[in-house]
N, C-alpha and C positions, 0 to 999 in steps of 0.2 A: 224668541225665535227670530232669527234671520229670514228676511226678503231673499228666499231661489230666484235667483235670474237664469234662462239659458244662455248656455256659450253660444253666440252666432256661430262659431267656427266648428261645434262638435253640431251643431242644427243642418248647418250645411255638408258636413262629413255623416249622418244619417240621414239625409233626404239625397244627396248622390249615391250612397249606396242604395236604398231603394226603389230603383228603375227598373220599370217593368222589363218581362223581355219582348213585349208587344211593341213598346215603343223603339228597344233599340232595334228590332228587326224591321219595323217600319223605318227608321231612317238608312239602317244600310241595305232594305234591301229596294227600297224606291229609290233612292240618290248615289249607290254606288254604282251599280250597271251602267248605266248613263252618264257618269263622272270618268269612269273606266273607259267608255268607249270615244269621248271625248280625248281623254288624256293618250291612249293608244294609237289614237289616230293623228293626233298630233304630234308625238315621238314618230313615228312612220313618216309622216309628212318631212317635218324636218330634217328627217335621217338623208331623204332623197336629194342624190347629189343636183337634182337640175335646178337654173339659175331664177328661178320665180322669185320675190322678195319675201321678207320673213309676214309681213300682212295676209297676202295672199295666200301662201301657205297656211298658216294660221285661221285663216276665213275657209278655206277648200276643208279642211281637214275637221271643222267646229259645223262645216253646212254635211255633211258625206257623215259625220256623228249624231247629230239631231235631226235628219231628215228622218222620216215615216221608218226607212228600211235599216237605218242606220242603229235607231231604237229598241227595234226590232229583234239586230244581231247584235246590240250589245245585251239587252236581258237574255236572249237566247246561250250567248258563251258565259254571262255574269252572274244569272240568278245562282244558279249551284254553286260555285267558287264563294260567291256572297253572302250565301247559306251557312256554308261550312264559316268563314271567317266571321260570321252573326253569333255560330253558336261558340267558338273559341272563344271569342272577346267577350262575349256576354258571362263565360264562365270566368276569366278571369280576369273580368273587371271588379270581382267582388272582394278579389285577393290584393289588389292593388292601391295602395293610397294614394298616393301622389297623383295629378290631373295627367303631367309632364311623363311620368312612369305608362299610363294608359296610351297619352298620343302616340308612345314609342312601339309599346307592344300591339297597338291596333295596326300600326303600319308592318312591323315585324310579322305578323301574321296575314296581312294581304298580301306581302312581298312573298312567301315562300308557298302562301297556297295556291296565287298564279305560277310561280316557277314553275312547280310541279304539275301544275294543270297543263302548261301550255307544253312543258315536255315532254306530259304523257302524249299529248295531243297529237304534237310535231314528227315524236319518234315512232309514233304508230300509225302516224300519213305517210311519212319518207323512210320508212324504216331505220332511222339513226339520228342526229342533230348535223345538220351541215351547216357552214358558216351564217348563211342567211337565217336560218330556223333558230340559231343561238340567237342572233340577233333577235328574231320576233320574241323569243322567250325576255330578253332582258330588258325588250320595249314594256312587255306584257307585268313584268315583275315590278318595273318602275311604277310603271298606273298603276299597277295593284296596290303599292305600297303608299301612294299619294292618293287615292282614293278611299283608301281603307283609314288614311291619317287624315282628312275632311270629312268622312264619317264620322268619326270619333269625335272632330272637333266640334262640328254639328250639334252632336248628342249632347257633348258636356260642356257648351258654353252657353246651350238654349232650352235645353230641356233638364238641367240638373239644378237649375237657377232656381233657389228655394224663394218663398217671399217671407219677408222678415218678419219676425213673429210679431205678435202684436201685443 
């Protein structure tokens, strides 16, 4: 009879697929709000034509996202959007092999379920999208999508990490 060794590579292709969904809901739904609101505010920042430097801006728009209120209002617009995209990804990251397949689809789904958040939001404040309001949407869709893709990468570069069998 032959010595069974495990494949390292099918060990770690069943220990990343069994991730809780406690764990990935804890990291998107602690570190995306906050990442969201950082990243939102700094697309807004930048957008503004006046002549502050790119530092400044940078620093105004990173202190106005982590301050007390800043926190605040990013879990209050994030938690739910980051809800939904916890429980998409978590469904089908089971379907997915590839690590690089995942990072794409977890961004692919923060991108369109801000889209749609922010234009239900916009077009039910101003009754339609007007130049500015597309804008906030496309800020809102970008963070989503970069937030949603540092979650993922989070998940699956720190917490998928098998230890080697022994």
């Amino acid at each position: 009879m032959s010595e069974t060794t495990p494949n390292p590579d099918s060990f770690d292709r069943v220990a990343s697929r069994q991730l809780s969904f406690g764990k990935i809901a804890g990291i998107f739904l602690v570190l995306g709000p906050p990442l969201f609101g950082v990243l939102f505010w700094l697309l807004v920042s930048l957008a503004n034509p006046n002549s502050d430097p790119f530092h400044e801006k940078t620093r105004e728009a990173v202190g106005v996202a982590l301050s007390i209120y800043g926190l605040m209002a990013s879990y209050a617009v994030g938690l739910l959007p980051f809800l939904i995209i916890t429980l998409v990804y978590a469904r089908s990251r089971r379907h997915l092999s590839g690590v690089g397949r995942r990072f794409l689809v977890a961004a692919l789904i923060g991108a369109v379920v801000y889209f749609i958040a922010f234009a239900i939001l916009l077009i039910e404040i101003s009754g339609g999208l007007d130049r500015d309001y597309r804008l906030f949407a496309i800020y809102a869709t970008a963070a989503g999508a970069v937030s949603s893709f540092v979650c993922a990468f989070i998940l699956e570069e720190f917490l998928t990490r098998a230890a080697p069998p022994a």
